[in-house]
N, C-alpha and C positions, 0 to 999 in steps of 0.2 A: 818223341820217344818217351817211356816210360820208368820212371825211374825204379830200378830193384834195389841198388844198397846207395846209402848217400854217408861218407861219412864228412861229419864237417867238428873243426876244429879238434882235431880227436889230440889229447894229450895221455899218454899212458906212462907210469913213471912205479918201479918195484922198489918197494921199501917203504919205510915208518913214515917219513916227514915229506908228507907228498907235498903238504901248504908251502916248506920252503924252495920246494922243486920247481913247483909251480910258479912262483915268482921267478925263479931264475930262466924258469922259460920265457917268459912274457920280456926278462932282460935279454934275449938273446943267450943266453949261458949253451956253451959245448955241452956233449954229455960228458966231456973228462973232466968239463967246471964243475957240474953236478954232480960227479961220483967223486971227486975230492973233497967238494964239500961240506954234500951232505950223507955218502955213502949208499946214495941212490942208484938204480940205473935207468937212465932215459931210454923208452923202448921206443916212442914216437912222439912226437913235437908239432904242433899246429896241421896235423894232415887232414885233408880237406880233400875227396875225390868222389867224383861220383858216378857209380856205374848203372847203363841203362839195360833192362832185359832183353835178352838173346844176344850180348857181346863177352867176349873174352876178353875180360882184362887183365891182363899183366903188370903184377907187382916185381921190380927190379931191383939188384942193387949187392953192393958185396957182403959176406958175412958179413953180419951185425947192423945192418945200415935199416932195420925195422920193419921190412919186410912179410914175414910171416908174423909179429908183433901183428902189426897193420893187419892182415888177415882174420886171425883168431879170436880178435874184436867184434866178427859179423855173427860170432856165435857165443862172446863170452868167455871163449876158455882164456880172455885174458883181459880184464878188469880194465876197463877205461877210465882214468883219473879224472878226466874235465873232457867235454863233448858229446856228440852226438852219432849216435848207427845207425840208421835209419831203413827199416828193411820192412819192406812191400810184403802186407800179410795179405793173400786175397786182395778186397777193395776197399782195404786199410795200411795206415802205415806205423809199425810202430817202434819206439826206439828199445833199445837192445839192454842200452843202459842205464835205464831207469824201470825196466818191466817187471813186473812180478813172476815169481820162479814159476807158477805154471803157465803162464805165460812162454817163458825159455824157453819151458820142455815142448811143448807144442811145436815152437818153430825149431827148434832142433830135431824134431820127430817127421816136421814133415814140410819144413820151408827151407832147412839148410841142411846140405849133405856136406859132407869130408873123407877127401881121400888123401892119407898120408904117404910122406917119403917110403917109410916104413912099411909093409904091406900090411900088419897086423890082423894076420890069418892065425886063428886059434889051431893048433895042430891036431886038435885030438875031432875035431870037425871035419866033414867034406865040406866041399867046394859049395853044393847045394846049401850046406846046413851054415857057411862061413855068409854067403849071401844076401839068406834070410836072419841071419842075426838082428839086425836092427829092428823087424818087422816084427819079429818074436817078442821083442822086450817091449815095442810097441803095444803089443796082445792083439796083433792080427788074426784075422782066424787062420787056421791051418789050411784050407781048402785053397781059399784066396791067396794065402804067404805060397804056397808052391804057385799058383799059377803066375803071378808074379815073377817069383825067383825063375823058373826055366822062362819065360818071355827075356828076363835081361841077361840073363847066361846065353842064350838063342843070339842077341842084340852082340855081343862081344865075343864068341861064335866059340862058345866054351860047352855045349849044352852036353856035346859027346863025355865032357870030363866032369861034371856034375858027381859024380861017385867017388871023384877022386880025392885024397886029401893033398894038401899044402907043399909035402915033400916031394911029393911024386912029379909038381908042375915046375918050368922053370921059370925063371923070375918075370919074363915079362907077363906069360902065362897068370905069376900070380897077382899081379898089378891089373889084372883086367880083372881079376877078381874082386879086386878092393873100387875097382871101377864099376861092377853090377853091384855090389853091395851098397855104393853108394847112389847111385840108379835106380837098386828096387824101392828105394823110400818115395822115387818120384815126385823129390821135391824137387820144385824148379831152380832153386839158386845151389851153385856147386862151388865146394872151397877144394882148391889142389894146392898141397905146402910142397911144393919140389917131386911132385910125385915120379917122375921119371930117373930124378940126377944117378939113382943109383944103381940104373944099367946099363951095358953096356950099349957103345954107340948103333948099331945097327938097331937094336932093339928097342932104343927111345926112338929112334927114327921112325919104324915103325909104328910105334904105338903113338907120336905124332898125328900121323897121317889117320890112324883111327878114330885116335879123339875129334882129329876135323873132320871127318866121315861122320861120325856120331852127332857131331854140333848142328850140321846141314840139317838131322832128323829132327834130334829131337830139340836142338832151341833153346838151350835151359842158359842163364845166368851164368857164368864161370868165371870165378876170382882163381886166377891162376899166377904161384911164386916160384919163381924161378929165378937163378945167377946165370943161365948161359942165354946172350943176345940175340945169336942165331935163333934159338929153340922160342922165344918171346917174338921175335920178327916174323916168323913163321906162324904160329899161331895164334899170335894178338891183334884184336881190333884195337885196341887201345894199349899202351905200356907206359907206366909211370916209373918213373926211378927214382929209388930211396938213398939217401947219403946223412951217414947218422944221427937216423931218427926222422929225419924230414923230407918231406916230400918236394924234389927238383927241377922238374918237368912231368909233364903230363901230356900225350900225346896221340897220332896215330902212327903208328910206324915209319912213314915216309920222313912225318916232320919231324921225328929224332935224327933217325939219317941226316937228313937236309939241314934242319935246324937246330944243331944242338942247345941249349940253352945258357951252358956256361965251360970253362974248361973240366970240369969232372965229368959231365955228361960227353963232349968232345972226346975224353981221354978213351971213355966206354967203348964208342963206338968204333974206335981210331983202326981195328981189325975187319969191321964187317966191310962184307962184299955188299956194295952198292945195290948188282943187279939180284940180289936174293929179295929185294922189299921194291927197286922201284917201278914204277911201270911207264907209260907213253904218256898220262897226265900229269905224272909232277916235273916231268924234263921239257914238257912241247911249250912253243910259242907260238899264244895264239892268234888267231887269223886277225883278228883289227890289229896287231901289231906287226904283223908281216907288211912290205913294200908292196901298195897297190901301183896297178899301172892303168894304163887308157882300156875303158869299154869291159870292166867288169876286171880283167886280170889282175891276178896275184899271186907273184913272187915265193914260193916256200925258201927260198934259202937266199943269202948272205951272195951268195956266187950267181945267182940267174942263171943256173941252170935249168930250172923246173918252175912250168907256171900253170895256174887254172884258173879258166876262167870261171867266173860262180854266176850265178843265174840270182832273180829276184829272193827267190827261195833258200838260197844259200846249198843250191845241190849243183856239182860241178856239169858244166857243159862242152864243155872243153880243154884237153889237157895237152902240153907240151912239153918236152924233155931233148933239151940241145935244139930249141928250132924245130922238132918233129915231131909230129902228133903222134900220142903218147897212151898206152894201155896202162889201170892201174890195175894191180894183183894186191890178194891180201897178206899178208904177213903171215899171215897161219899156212900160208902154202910152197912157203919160200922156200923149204928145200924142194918142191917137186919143178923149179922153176929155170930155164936156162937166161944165162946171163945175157939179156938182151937189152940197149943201150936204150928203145924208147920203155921201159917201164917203169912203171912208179910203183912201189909198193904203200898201202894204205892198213893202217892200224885202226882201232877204236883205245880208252881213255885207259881202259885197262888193262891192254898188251901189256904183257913184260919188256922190259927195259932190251933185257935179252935177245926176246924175241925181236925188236927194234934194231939192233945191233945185227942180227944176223942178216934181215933184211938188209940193209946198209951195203955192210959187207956184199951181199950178193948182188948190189945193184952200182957198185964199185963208187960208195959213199954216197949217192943221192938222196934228197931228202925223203922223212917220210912222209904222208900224210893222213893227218885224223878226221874217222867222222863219228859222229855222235849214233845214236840207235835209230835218226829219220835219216840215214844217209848224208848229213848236212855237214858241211864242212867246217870243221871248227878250229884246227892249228895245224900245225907242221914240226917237224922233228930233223933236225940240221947235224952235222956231225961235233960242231962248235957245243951244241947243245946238249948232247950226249958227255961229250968229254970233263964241260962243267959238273956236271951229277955225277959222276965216275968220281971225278979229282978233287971233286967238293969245292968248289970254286964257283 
């Protein structure tokens, strides 16, 4: 993979006596040690994460835990004390925090976009003209800046409202706005400080599901901060979580769920619904650890109810369920299926957990079983094994 932003050791600390900060970092010092004694505020402390292009990464954590600190670093707007930013120009790499200011402006102009909490639509603008802002100040030509601007107004499917101004749209409406404005720059790395928190819930929902719609197209880079778990679980390939100032884990979704790291990351997630993030790969048991039996058989579950036989190729030749030979169905079809005692339902790695479940249920708890994309059989999925990933056990 290829690296877009890398930050390593990033220390970032507001106020005069950064040299004494700095040393209290390096002692381990809280940020209540540092803002007692030296009148500083600790924004972030030793973070180190690095994001590769075309992944969403999610920065977590409660008010104040450095968050959005940690983001506004990839562009500057917040002065990094001691480390390094390291951001993919073209087929160069250069750091943030030691570059010279035309330099900045370049990659601010055309390697990093932002899209704030805040919509910050100028009112006395249309939608068109709030779009093409950036492009303008850029000195795009005018031909070009419109065709541009109606292609990502088109992309966020606002093109009919293009005449409109700010007041007339409502707020998600104008958050998609601040979403082609920061689009038309067509820079490929994206900063989002919370951009949804301040709508309401159907409407973040919504415009969820667009931004993943959007991401499948267009690919871009996206450092995305956020406080709510669901909304990070949902749309991160990666989520780190911040606790003040510092970075606590770093992860893929599943192995937050699964693995917390310590009890503040535990406490985080101590509400989410398991089956919102897991799938059929991070719960099954795989096949060399299943009970073989004589002339190829093996055992999916704990009970010997359900067995297959596997062939040299590892693709099933025969299946049983209770002693009788046995049809397997896919999980993707399980409601159109009657409850019939020889079937097996079979998942791939990336079912939902969910969907596993429901299967289950309709085959009055038997297991499941997994095959990879050559049809080959790789694990199985037991109810013991469900219940662990549910109960976090």
């Amino acid at each position: 993979m290829t690296v877009a932003v890398d930050f390593r050791n990033v220390d970032i600390v507001f106020g005069a006596d950064q040299a004494g900060s700095l040393k209290m970092i390096d002692a381990g010092a809280s940020r209540a040690e540092i803002l007692e004694k030296t009148g500083n505020v600790l924004g972030c402390a030793g973070a180190s994460l690095t994001v590769n292009e075309g992944e969403i990464s999610v920065l977590m954590g409660l008010s104040g835990s450095g968050k959005s600190t940690l983001l506004r670093a990839v562009n500057r707007l917040n002065v990094v004390s001691r480390g390094q930013v390291l951001v993919k120009d073209g087929d160069k790499t250069v750091d943030v925090v030691t570059c010279d200011e035309a330099t900045l402006r370049r990659l601010r102009q055309k390697q990093v976009a932002m899209v704030f909490q805040q919509f910050g639509l100028l009112p006395w603008r249309t939608v068109e003209e709030n779009v093409g802002l950036g492009l303008e100040l850029a000195g795009v030509p005018e031909a070009e800046r419109k065709e541009r601007v109606q292609r990502q107004l088109k992309l966020v499917n606002l093109d009919q409202w293009s005449k409109k101004y700010a007041h007339e749209l409502s707020g998600g409406m104008q958050q998609r706005v601040g979403l082609a404005r920061a689009f038309a720059t067509e820079a490929p790395i994206l900063l989002m400080d919370e951009p949804f928190s301040a709508l309401d819930p159907l409407i973040r929902t919504k415009l969820q599901d667009e931004l993943l719609q959007l991401q499948a197209e267009l690919k871009k880079t996206i450092i995305f901060v956020s406080h709510d778990l669901e909304e990070a679980l949902k749309i991160g390939s990666h989520i780190t979580i911040m606790e003040g100032g510092r970075i606590v884990q770093t992860g893929a979704p599943e192995d937050i769920v699964l693995r917390p790291a310590n009890d503040y990351v535990r406490d985080f997630i101590a509400n989410v619904n398991p089956l919102s993030v897991l799938t059929a790969w991070n719960v099954m048991r795989d096949r060399r650890d299943l009970e073989h039996g004589k002339d190829g058989w093996v055992w999916l579950d704990r009970r010997k109810t359900t067995r297959f036989k596997i062939d040299d190729h590892g693709l099933v030749a025969a299946a049983e369920r209770d002693g009788k030979p046995a049809v397997w169905v896919s999980c993707a079809d399980v409601e159109g299926q009657s409850e019939e005692a020889a079937q097996v339902f079979w998942a791939n790695p990336g079912t939902s957990l969910k969907t596993v479940m429901l299967a289950m249920h309709r085959s009055q708890t038997a297991p499941v079983a997994l095959f990879d994309d050559q049809s080959r059989f790789v694990g199985a999925i037991g109810i013991r094994d469900v219940l662990s990933a549910v109960l976090r056990r």
